[in-house]
C-alpha positions in Angstrom: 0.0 0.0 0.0 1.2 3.2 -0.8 0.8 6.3 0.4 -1.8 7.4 -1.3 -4.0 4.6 -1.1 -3.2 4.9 2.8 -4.5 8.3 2.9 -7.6 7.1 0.5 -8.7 4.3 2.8 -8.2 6.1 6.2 -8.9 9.6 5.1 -5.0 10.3 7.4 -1.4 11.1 5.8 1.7 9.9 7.2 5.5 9.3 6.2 6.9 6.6 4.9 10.7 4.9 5.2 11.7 3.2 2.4 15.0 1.2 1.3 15.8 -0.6 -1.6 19.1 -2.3 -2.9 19.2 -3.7 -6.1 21.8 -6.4 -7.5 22.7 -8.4 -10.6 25.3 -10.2 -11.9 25.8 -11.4 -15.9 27.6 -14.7 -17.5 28.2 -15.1 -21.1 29.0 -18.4 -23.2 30.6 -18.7 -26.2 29.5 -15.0 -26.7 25.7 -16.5 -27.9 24.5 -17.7 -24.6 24.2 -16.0 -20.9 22.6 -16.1 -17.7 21.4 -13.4 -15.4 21.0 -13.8 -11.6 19.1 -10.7 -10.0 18.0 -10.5 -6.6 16.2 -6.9 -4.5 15.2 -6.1 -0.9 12.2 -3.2 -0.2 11.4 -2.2 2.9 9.0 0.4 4.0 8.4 1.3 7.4 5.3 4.2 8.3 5.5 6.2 11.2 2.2 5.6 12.3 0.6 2.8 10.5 3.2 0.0 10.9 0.5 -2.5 10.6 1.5 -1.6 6.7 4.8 -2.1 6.8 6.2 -4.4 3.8 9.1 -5.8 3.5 9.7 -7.4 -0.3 12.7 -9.6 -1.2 13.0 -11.1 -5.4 14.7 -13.1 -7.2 15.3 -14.3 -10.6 16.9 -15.7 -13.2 17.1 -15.2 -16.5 18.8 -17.3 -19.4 19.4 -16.2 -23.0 20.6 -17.1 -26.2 20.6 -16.3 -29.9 19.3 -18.4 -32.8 19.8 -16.4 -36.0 18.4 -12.9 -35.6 15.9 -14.2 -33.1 16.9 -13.7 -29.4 15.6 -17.0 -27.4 14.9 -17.0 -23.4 13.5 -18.0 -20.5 12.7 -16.0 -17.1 12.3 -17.4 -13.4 11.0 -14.6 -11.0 10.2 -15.3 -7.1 8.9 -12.6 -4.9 8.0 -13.2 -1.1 6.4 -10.3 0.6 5.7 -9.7 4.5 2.8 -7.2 6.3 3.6 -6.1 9.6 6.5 -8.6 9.8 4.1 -11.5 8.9 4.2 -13.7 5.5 1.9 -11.6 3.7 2.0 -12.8 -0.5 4.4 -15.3 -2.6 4.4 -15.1 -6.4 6.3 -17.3 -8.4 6.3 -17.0 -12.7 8.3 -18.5 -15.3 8.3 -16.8 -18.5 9.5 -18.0 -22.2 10.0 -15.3 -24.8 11.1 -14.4 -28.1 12.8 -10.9 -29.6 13.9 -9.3 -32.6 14.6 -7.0 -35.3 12.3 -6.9 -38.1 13.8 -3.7 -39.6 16.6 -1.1 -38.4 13.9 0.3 -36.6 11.1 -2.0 -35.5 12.0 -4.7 -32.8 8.8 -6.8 -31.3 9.0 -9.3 -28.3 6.7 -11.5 -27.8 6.3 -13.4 -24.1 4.3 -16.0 -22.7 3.8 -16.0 -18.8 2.9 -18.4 -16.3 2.3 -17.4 -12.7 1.7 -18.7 -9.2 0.3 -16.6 -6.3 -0.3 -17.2 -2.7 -1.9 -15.0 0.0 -1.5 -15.9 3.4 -4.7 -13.9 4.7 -7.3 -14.0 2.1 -6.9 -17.6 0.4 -9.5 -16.9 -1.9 -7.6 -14.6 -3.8 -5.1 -17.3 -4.6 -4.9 -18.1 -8.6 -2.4 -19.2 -11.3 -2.4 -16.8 -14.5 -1.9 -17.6 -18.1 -0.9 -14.2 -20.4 0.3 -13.9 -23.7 2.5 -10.1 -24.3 3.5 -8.4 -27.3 5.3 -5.5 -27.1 6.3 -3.1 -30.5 9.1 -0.8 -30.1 10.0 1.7 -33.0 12.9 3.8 -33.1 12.7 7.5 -33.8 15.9 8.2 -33.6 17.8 5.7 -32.1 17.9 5.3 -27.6 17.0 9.3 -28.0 13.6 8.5 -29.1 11.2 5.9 -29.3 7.9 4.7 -29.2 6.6 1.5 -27.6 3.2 -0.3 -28.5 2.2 -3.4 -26.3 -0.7 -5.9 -25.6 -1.7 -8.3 -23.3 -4.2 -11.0 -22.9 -4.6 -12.5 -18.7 -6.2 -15.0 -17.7 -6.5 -15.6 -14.2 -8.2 -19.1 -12.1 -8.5 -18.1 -8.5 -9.3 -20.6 -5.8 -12.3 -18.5 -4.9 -14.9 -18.4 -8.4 -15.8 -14.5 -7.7 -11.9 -13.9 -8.4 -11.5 -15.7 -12.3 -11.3 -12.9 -15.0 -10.1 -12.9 -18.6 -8.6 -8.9 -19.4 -7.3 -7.3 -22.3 -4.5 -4.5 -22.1 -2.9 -1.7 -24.2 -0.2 0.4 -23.3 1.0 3.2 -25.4 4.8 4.9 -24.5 6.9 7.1 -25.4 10.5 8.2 -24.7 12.3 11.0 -25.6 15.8 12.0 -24.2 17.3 15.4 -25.0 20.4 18.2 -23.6 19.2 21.4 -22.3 22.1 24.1 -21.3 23.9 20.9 -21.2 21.9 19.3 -18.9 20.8 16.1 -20.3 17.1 15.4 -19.6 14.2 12.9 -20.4 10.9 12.9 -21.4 8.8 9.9 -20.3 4.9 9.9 -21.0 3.0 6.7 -21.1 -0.2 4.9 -21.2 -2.3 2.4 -19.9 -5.9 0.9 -20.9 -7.2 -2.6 -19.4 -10.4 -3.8 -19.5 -11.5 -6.9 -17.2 -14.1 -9.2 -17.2 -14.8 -11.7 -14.1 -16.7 -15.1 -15.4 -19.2 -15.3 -12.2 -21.8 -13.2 -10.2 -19.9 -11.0 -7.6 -22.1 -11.6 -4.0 -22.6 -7.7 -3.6 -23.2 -6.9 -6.8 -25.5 -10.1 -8.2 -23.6 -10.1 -11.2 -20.9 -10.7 -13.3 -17.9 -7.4 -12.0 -16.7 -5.6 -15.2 -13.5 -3.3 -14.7 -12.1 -0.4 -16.8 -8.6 0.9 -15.7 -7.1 3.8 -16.9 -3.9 5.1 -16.0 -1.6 8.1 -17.5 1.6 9.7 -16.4 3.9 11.9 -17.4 7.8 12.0 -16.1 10.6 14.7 -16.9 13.9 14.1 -15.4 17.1 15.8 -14.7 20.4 13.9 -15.0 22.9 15.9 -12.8 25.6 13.4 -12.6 26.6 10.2 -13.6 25.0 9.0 -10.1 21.7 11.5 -9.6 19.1 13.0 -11.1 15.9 15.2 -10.0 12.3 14.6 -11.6 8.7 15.8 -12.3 6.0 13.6 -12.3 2.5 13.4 -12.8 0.5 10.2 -12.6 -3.8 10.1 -13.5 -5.7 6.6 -12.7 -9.4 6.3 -13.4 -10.7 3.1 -12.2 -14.4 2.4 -13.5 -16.4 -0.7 -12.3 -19.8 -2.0 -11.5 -19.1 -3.0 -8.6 -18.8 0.1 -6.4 -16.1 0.0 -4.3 -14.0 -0.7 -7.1 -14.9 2.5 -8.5 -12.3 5.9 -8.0 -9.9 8.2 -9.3 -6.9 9.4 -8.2 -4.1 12.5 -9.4 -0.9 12.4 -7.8 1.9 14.8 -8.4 5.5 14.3 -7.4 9.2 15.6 -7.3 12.0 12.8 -6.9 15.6 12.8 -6.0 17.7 9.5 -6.8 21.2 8.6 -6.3 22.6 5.3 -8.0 25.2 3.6 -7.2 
């Protein structure tokens, strides 16, 4: 949960401690083949509402190899997550995929995902997915400035009936990354459309939950070193549904400092 849904649900504010460390480390083979082993650590501690503290450790691996022009893999992710210093959520996926260049400009990859989830406090919820991705990226002009096109088709069996859904998804994205006065800068602005459709009556509702989600941003960012950077961001989510709780909108505006190391 973050802090504005926090705020949303209780109507309160309140700050938020968060760390995160990142690492990853690359093999090659015969200069065709390699593996990558990646592993991350979130924690976030509130002030006030440490019944919402998380704590999220991943890890995954990822091998890779080329046939022709085609780029072959296959991804294993695991990601445990604990509430208030209790096992909270597990998801496990495992991910074939395929990648390429059909022109100097155009690359498409195209994945397949299956994944496992487990929720310690509301077993219902439980469900393994099936999705199928394509994602289109054409090059403007190079790194500087490009375009990505994607879709995705979920479908998700939960333990409880109320919970299966099948959902379509767009996303439309564009970067664009520019020098101003010699500060180098970049322009990110993307956006999401998913529409979901759950196969059986909701209880509250007496019938079948349809879902429309929505979701814009906008990011400009700084690069002052090697190491930091300050941005800008601006993030819209409209989230439509008969059901009514489901139902809200949200506008949140944002300033960012980040250090990398």
């Amino acid at each position: 949960m973050g802090l504005d849904e926090l705020e949303r649900a209780t109507g309160e504010s309140d700050e938020v401690t968060s760390l995160e460390i990142q690492g990853s480390a690359e093999f090659s083979f015969d200069e065709r083949a390699s593996v990558r082993i990646s592993a991350g650590l979130v924690d976030d501690s509130y002030r006030q509402f440490s019944q919402v503290d998380r704590r999220t450790e991943s890890l995954g691996i990822n091998l890779e190899t080329q046939f022709g022009k085609a780029t072959v893999g296959i991804n294993w992710f695991d990601v445990s997550a604990d509430l208030d210093d209790e096992a909270f959520l597990t998801y496990e996926r495992l991910s074939p995929y395929v990648a390429g260049f059909l022109s100097k400009q155009w690359f498409v990859r195209g994945e397949y995902v299956y994944g496992e989830k487990t929720i310690a406090r509301r077993p219902g919820r439980e469900a393994d997915s099936h999705s199928v991705s394509i994602d289109s990226y054409y090059f403007i002009q190079g790194l500087k400035r490009y375009a990505v096109l994607g879709y995705t088709f979920r479908v998700d069996n939960a333990r409880a009936n109320r919970y299966d859904y099948d959902s379509h998804a767009l996303k439309l994205r564009y970067v664009h990354r520019e020098s101003l006065a010699n500060l180098p800068l970049e322009l990110e602005l993307e956006g999401k459309f998913e529409d979901r459709r759950y196969k059986s009556p909701d209880p509250f509702i007496q019938t079948e939950r349809e879902d429309t989600r929505l979701r814009l941003s906008a990011e400009l960012r700084f690069l002052i070193t090697e190491y930091a950077s300050v941005s800008v961001h601006v993030k819209n989510s409209d989230y439509d549904s008969n059901l009514p709780t489901a139902s809200y909108s949200d506008l949140v505006v944002g300033t960012e400092l980040r250090l990398s190391f």
